[in-house]
N, C-alpha and C positions, 0 to 999 in steps of 0.2 A: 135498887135505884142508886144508893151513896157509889154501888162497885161503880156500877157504869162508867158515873161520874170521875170518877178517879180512874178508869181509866181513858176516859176521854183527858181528863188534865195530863195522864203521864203522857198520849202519845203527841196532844199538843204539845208539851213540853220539851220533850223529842227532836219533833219537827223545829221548834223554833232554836234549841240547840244546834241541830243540821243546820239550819240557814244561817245563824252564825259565824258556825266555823265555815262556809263555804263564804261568807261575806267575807269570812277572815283572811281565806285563800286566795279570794281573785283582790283583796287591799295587797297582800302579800305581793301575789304574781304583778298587781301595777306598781307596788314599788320597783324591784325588780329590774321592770323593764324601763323605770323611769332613769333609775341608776346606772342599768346598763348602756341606755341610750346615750345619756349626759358622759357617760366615763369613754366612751368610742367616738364621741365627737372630739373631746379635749384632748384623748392619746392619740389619736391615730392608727389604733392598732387595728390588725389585720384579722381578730376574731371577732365572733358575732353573740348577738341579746341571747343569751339562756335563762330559763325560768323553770323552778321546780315546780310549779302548778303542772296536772294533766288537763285541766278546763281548753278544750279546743280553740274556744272562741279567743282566749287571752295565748293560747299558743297560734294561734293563724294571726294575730296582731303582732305578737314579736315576730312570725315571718315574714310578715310584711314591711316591717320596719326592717328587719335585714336584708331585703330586697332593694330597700333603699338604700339603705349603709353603701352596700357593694357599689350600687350607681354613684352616689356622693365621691365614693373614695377613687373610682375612677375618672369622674371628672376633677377632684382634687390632682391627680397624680398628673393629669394632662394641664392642671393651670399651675402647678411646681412647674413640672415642666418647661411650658413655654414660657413662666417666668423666669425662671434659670438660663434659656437661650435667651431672651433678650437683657436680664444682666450679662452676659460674657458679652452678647452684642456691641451692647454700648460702650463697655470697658476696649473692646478691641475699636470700635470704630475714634472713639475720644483718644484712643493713643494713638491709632494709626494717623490723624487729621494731626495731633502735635506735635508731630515728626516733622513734616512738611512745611508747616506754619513756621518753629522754627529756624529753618533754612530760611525762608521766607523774610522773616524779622533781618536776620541777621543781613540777605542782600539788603533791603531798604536802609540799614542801617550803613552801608557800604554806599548807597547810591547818596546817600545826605551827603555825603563829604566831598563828591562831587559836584561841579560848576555846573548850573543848571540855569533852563529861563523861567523865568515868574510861572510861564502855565506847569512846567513840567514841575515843578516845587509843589503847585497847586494839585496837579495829580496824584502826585506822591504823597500828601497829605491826605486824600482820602481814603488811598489805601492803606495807609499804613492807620487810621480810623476804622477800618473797615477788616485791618487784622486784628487790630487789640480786639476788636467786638469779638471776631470771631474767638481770638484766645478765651476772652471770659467765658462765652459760653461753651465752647469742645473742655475748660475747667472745670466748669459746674457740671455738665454731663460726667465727667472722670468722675470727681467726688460722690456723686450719686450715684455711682457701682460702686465705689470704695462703700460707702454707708453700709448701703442693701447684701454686700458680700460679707462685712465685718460688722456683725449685729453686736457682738462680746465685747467688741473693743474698746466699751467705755470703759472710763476711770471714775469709778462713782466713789466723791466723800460731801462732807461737809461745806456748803459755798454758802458764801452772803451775796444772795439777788441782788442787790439795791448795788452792792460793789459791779457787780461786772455788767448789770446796767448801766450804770455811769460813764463805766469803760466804752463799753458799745455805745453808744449815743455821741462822746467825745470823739470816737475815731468816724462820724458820719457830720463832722461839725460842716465840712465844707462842703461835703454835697448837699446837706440843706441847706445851707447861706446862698449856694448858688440856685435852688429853687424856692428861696425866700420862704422857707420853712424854719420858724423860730419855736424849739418844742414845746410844748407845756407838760414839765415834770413832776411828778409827787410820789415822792420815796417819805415813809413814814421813819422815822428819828429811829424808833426801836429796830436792830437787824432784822431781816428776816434770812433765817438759814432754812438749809433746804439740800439734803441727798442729792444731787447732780454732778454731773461733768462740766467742768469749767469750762472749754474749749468746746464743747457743743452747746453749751447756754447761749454762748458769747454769737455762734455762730448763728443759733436762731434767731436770738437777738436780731443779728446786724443783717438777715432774710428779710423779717419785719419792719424793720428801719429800710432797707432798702425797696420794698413794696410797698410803704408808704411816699416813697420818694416818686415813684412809679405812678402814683394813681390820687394822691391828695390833691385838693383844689389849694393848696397854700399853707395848710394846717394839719396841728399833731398832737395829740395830747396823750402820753403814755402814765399811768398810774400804777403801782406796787403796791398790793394791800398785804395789812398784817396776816389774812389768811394765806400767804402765799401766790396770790393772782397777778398776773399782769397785764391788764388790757391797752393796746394799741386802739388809739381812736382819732381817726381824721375824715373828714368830707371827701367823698370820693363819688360826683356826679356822674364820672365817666362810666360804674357800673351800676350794675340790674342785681335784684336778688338772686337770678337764677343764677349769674357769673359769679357771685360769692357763694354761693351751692358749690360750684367746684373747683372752688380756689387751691385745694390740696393735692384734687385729681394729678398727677403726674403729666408732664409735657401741655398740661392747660395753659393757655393764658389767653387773657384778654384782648382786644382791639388795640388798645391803648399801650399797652406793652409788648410792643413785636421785634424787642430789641432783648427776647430774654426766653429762651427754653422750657418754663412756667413750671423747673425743677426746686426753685427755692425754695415754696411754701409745703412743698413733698416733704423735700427732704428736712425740716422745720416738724413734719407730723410725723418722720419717722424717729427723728431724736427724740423729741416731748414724748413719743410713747413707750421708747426705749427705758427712757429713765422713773417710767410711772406716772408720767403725766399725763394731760389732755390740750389739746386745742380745739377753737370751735370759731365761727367765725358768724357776725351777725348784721345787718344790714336795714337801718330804721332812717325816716327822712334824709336821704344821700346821707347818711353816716354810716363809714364802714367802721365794726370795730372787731378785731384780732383778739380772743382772748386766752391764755395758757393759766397751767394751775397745774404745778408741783406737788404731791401728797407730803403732809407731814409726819415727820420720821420721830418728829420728839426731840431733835440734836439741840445742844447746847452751844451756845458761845463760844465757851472753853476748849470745843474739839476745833476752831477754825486757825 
């Protein structure tokens, strides 16, 4: 009777050894395919999930996820693609338009010096209104191929936010005065430094200052915290939560703004991510508020 027994133990013991190492095999094969998956989505590369498991079932699931792969990286290759034509696009069309414009400029600037009547003075003033606009924006279009073509070309060191806020907000003194926009600023005493580009800070900067000018009912309140944040915040009754949903979308803009390509706040999310940061945008009782957030690098003082 003891035999039996003992060999009833050993061949259970067996079995449940078997079913371990085969539990061990298919934790195995799903790591594996877990790593595999994650590592083909982040390279890009052109081979597929392998798994040393034979278990069918976990080999017809990595086929299947390679089945996918292929699909993905095809329609990937087709959205490089047409994004790569429509950067060259706009790079060609924004130069080809500031060819002409400035011919354009430069007659008006020849017709001012001539004797004119009060209407024809009045003509000429609109259009020449009506070319600056267009210069700014065939500008802002250029610059937003320049960005999206030269991803590398920042100069990342050491910057004090609170500095080149100041700066931007002083160089926008007058088009808020003229929309009776008086800001409400709070930079905290202690710097806050922060791994960026100067000249692209400055630039999102004066995006945000300039979309607020755009959409505020009167008011601005921009704050700098010690962790590095900066939120813009103004009353903006003219939008909807769904219009601040796509405030970043490229060529968006609002009702309210149709005197602007709706390239700013793009090109504002591809800098801030360039450098490691985030933007996010939020929209509570008509308040719209802009927020960005620098990662801290740990820099000191000493290095600015």
């Amino acid at each position: 009777m003891e035999l039996w027994l003992w060999v009833a133990i050993s061949i259970l013991a067996a079995v449940i050894v078997l079913l371990l190492i085969k539990i061990y095999m298919l934790q195995k094969a799903a790591k594996e395919i877990e790593d595999g998956f994650s590592e083909k989505l982040m390279t890009g590369t052109n081979t597929l999930i392998d798994i040393s498991t034979g278990n069918r079932h976990m080999r017809s699931l990595a086929n299947s996820l390679n089945k996918e792969l292929r699909l993905l990286r095809i329609e990937r290759h087709r959205f490089e693609q047409g994004d790569l034509e429509l950067k060259n696009a706009v790079t060609n069309i924004s130069h080809d338009i500031r060819t002409p414009l400035t011919a354009i400029c430069g007659y008006l600037d020849l017709l001012e010096e001539e004797e004119k009547t009060e209407a024809v003075s009045r003509y000429l003033s609109i259009i020449r209104n009506r070319t600056e606009l267009l210069e700014q924006l065939t500008g802002e279009l250029f610059r937003y191929s320049v960005i999206l073509s030269d991803r590398d070309g920042l100069s990342i060191e050491p910057v004090v936010i609170g500095s080149v806020l100041e700066e931007s907000i002083a160089a926008f003194y007058t088009a808020l005065t003229e929309k009776g926009i008086a800001p409400v600023v709070q930079i905290p005493e202690e710097k806050v430094i922060r791994n960026a580009d100067r000249s692209a800070l400055a630039r999102i900067f004066a995006n945000l200052i300039n979309n607020a000018i755009k959409y505020s009912d009167g008011d601005l309140d921009i704050e700098l915290k010690s962790n590095g944040e900066i939120i813009f915040t103004n009353t903006a009754s003219g939008v909807d939560e769904i219009q601040v949903g796509k405030l970043f979308d490229r060529f968006y803009t609002v009702e309210a703004a149709r005197n602007s390509t709706g390239l700013g706040l793009s090109i504002s999310k591809i800098l801030i991510e360039q450098m490691g940061g985030t933007i996010t945008a939020g929209y509570e009782n008509e308040r719209l508020s802009i927020c960005l957030a620098l990662p801290d690098e740990s820099v000191t003082t000493d290095k600015c």
